[in-house]
C-alpha positions in Angstrom: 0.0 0.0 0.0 1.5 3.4 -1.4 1.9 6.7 -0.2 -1.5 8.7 -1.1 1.0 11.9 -0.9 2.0 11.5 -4.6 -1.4 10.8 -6.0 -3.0 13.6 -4.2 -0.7 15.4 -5.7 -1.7 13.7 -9.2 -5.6 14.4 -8.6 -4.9 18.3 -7.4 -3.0 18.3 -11.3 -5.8 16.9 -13.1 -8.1 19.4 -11.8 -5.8 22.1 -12.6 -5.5 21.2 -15.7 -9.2 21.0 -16.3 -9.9 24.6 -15.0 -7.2 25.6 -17.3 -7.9 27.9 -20.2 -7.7 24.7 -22.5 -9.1 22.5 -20.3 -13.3 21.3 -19.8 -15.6 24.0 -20.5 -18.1 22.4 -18.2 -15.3 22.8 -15.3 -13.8 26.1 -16.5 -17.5 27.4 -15.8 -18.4 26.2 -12.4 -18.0 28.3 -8.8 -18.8 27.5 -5.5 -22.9 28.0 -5.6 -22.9 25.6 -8.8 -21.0 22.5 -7.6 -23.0 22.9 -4.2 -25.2 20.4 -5.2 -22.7 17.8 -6.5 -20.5 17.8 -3.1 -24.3 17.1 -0.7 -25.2 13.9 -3.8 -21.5 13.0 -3.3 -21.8 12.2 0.4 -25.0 11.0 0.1 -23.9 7.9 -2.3 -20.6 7.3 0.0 -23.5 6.9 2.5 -24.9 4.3 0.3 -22.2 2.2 -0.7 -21.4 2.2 3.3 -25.0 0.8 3.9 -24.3 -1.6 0.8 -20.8 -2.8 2.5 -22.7 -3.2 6.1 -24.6 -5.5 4.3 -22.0 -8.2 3.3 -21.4 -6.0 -0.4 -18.2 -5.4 -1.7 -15.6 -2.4 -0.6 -14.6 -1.7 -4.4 -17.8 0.5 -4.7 -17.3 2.2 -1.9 -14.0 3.2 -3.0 -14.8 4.7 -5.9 -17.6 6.6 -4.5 -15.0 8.2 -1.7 -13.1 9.1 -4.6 -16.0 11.3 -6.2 -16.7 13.1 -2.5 -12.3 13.4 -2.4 -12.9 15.0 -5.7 -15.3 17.5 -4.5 -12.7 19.1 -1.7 -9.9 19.2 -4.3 -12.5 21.1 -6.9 -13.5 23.3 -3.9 -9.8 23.9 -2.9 -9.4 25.1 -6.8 -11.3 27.4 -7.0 -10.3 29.4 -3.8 -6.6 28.4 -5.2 -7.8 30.7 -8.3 -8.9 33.4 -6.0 -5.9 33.5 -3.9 -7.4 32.6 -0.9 -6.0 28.8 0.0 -4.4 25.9 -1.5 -5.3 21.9 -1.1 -2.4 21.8 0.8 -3.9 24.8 3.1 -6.9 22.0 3.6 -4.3 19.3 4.9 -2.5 21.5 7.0 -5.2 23.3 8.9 -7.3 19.8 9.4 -3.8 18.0 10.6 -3.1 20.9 12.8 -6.8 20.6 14.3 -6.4 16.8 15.1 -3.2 17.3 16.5 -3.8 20.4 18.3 -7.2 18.3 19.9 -5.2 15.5 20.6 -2.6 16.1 23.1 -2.8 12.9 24.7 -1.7 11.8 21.6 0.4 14.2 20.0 1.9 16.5 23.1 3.3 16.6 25.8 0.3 17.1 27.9 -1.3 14.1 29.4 -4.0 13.4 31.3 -3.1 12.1 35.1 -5.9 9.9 36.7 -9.0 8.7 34.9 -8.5 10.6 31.2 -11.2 12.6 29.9 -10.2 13.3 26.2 -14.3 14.2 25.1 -14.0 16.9 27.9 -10.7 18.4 27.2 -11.5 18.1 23.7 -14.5 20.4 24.1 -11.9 23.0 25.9 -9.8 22.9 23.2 -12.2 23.7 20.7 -13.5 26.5 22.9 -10.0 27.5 22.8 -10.0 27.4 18.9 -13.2 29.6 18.9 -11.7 31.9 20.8 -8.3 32.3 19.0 -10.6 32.3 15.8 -13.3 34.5 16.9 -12.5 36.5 20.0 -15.3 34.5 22.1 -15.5 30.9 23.0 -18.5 30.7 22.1 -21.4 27.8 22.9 -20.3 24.1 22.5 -22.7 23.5 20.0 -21.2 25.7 17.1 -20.5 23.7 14.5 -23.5 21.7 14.0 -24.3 22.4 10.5 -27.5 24.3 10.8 -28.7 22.9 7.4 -27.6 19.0 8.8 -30.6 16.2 8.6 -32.7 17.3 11.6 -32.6 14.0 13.4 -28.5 13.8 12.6 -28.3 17.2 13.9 -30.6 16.4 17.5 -28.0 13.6 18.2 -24.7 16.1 17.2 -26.4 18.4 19.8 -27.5 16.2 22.6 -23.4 14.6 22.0 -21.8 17.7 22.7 -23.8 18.9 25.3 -23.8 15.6 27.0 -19.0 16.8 26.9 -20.0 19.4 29.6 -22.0 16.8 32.0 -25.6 17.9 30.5 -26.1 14.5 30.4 -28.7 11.5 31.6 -26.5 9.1 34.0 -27.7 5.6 32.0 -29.8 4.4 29.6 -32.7 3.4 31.9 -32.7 7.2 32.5 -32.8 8.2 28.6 -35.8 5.8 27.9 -37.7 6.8 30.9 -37.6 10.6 29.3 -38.7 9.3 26.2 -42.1 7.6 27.6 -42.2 11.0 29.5 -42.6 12.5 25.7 -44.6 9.9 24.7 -47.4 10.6 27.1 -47.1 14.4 26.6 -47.9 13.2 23.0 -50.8 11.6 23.9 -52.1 14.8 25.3 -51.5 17.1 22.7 -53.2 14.0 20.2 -55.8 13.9 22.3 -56.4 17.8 22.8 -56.2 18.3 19.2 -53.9 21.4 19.0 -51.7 21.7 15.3 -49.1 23.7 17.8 -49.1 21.1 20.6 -48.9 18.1 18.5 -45.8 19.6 16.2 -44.1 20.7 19.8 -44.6 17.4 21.7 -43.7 15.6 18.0 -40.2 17.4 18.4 -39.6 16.3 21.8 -39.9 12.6 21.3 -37.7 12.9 18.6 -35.5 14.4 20.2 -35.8 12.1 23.1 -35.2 9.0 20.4 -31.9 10.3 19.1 -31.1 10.9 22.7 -31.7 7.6 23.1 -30.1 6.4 19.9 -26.4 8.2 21.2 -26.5 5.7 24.2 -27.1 2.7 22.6 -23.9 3.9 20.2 -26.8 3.5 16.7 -26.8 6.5 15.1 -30.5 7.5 14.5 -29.9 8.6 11.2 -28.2 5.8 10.3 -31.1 3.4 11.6 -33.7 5.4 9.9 -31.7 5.5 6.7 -31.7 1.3 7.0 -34.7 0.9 7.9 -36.2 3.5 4.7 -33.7 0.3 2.6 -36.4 -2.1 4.3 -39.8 -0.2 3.7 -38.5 0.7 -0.2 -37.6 -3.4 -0.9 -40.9 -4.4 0.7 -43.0 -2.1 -0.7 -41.7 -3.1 -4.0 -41.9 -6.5 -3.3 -46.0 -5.5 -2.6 -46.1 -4.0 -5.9 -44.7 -7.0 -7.8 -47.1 -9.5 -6.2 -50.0 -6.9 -6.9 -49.1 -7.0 -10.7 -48.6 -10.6 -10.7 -52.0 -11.4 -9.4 -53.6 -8.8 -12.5 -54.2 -6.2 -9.3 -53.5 -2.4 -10.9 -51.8 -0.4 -8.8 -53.9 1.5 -6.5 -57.1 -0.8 -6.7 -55.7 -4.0 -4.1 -57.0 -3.8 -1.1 -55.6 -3.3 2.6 -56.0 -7.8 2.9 -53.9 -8.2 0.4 -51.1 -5.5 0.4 -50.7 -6.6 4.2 -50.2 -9.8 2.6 -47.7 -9.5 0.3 -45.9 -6.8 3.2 -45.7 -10.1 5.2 -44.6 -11.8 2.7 -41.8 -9.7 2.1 -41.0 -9.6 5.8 -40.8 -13.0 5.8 -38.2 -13.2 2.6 -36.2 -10.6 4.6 -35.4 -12.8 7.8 -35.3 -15.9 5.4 -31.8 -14.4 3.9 -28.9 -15.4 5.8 -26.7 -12.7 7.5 -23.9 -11.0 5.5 -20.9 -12.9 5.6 -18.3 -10.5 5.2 -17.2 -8.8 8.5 -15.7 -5.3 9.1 -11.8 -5.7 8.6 -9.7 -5.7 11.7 -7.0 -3.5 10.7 -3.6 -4.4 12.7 -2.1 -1.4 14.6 -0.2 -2.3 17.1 2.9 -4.5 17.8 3.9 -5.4 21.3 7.2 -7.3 21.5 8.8 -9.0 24.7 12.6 -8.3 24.7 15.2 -9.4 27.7 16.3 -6.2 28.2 14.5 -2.7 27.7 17.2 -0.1 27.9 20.0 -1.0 24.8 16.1 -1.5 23.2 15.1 1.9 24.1 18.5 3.1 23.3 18.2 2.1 19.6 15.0 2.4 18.6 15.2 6.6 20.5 17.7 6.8 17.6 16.5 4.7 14.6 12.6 5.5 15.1 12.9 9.4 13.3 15.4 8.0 10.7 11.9 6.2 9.8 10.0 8.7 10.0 8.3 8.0 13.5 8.5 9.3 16.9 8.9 7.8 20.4 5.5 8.0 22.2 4.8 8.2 25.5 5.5 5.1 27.4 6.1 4.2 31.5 9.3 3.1 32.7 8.5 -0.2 31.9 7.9 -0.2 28.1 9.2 1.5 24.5 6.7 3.0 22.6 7.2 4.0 19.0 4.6 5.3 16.1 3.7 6.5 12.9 0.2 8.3 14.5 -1.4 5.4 12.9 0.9 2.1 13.8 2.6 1.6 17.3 4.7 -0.7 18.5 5.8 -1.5 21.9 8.3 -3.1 23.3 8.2 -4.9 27.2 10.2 -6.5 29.0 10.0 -10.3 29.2 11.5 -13.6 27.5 12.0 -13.1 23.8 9.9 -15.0 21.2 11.6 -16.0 18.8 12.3 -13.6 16.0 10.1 -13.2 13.6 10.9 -14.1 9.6 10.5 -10.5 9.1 9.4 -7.5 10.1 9.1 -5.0 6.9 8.4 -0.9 6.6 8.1 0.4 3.4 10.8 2.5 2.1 9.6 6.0 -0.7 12.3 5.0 -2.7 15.7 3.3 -3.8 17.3 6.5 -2.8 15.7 6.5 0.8 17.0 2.9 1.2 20.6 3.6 0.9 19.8 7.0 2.8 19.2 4.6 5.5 22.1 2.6 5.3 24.4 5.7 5.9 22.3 6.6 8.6 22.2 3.0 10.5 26.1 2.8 9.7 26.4 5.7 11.7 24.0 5.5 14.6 24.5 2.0 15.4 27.6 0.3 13.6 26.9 -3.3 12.6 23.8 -3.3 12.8 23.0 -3.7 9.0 23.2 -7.0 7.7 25.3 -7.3 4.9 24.6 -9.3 1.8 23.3 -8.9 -1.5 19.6 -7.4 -0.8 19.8 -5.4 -4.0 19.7 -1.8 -3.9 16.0 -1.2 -2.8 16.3 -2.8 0.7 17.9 -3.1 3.5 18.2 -5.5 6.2 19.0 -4.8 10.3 19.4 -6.1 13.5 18.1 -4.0 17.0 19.7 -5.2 20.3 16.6 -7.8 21.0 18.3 -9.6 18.2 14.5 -8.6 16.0 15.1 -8.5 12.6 13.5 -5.6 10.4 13.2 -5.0 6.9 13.2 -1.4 5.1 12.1 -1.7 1.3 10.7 -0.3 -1.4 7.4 -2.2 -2.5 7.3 -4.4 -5.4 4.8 -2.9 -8.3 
């Protein structure tokens, strides 16, 4: 798996070249108010490969799709390129700094001593933002898009809220508030009033997405699947309707109830997806027999990679890329693996490395002929590790 760096770069030429003066027409004409629509359709089928992929479908889809909504920010970043206001690059650097910045038990030096709280430090820290931004900190529900899906937006609200301990204590306490709306809906159904009914209508909804946060099943997302459900039986109805000689509109309420059991039944008939969310590996913890000449090396030879020592207690060695980690604690060696491989940007970066090893840690490069695109070495625990550039 390749670097995305240099086909970022690749995608943010393509669309320069298309808004150039001999480039598409269609492009060359578009500004931010036109392309609005095509960034909110975007998103929306991501959204819908995801469902397909929850499913048991395949990721290819879903990959493609991503690329369309990727394709979006690079056209948005184009355009205020052309007006000399940011770059693409301006988009990657202010989002990295924001995750970083919102991170610091991660990323800093600051750590939290004790129980952690990251969800309440990390509404601080974007107070903090607002503040450096705006010149007020604000309320800790900016940023909710105004124009989100109402029932997305209710649970976005109640979530941030809920960082500054406005919050039910448990579940139990959640669904007791919503048959508290539920029976306050009763009485405005029963009374009859358009401006009771629409008030106490809200409130139960809000109370369900309030209720969808804790059970970690975002309401949107289960309204979204279960829309998938009503659409395929529905059309299931109609088919059987045709097939009996029933025009559309003339069966009655027997039989479309029917045919919606029907399809109900078809539904939990069909076995369970098969394919299960990958399990991405990112972590590493190694047992060595001693800890310091470990530490030692790997303080040294972890920025020559490109990575960074973490924070780690006396008794472990924590190094990472912000997206792999691996630690090292004490305790009897396994025996060393085959190999142990990160991927090198180039020839020239290999032999970079060699210099650099050479240096920092004499023999610890083993020799032989590995060609001129990797490079083989040894750390203290007697591990073996692998620096390479990737076959095509």
């Amino acid at each position: 798996m390749g670097s995305a760096g240099p086909q970022l770069d690749r995608l943010a030429e393509i669309m320069a070249r298309l808004r150039a003066q001999d480039g598409c027409p269609w492009d060359r004409e578009q500004d931010l108010r036109s392309i609005r629509p095509y960034l909110t359709e975007e998103a929306f089928e991501v959204l819908e490969e995801m469902d397909r992929v929850a499913e048991g479908g395949p990721w290819a889809p879903l990959c493609e799709e991503l690329g369309d909504l990727l394709f979006q920010i690079v056209f948005h970043a184009r355009l205020a390129e052309e007006l000399g206001e940011f770059t693409l690059a301006d988009v990657c650097a202010s989002i990295s700094d924001k995750l970083t910045h919102r991170h610091p038990h991660v990323f800093g030096e600051k750590r939290e001593d004790g129980t952690p709280q990251p969800l309440a430090n990390w509404a601080k820290l974007k107070a903090a933002e607002r503040k450096k931004k705006t010149g007020r900190e604000g309320s800790v529900l900016d940023g909710v898009p105004a124009g989100a899906p109402a029932l997305l937006r209710a649970e976005r609200l109640v979530e941030k809220a809920s960082r500054l301990g406005f919050d039910w204590p448990d579940l139990a306490h959640v669904r007791a508030k919503l048959t508290e709306e539920l029976g306050e809906l009763d009485e405005a159904i029963a009374s009859g009033d358009r401006d009771a009914l629409e008030h106490e209508l809200g409130d139960v909804l809000l109370a369900l997405a309030n209720v969808a946060r804790f059970l970690k099943t975002p309401a949107e997302d289960a309204l979204r699947m279960a829309l998938r459900r009503f659409t395929t039986r529905f059309q299931h109805l109609e088919s059987a309707l045709r097939a009996e000689g029933v025009a559309l509109g003339e069966g009655s309420l027997e039989q479309m109830m029917r045919h919606w059991g029907e399809a109900k039944a078809v539904e939990k008939a069909l076995p369970p997806p098969t394919r299960v969310p990958r399990a991405p590996l990112v972590a590493l913890r190694l047992p060595v027999e001693a800890l310091a000449p470990q530490r030692a090396f790997w303080d040294q030879v972890a920025p020559l990679l490109g990575w960074s020592a973490g924070r780690a207690s006396a008794r472990e060695a924590v190094y990472g890329d912000g997206l792999y980690r691996i630690t090292f604690v004490p305790g009897s060696a396994a025996p060393s693996p085959t190999r142990l491989t990160f991927e090198a940007p180039s020839g020239a970066a290999v032999r970079r490395l060699r210099t650099l090893l050479e240096a920092a840690s004499p023999g610890c490069v083993r020799e032989g002929d590995l060609g001129a695109e990797t490079i083989m070495f040894r750390d203290p625990a007697g591990l073996e590790w692998e620096y390479a550039v990737p076959e095509p």
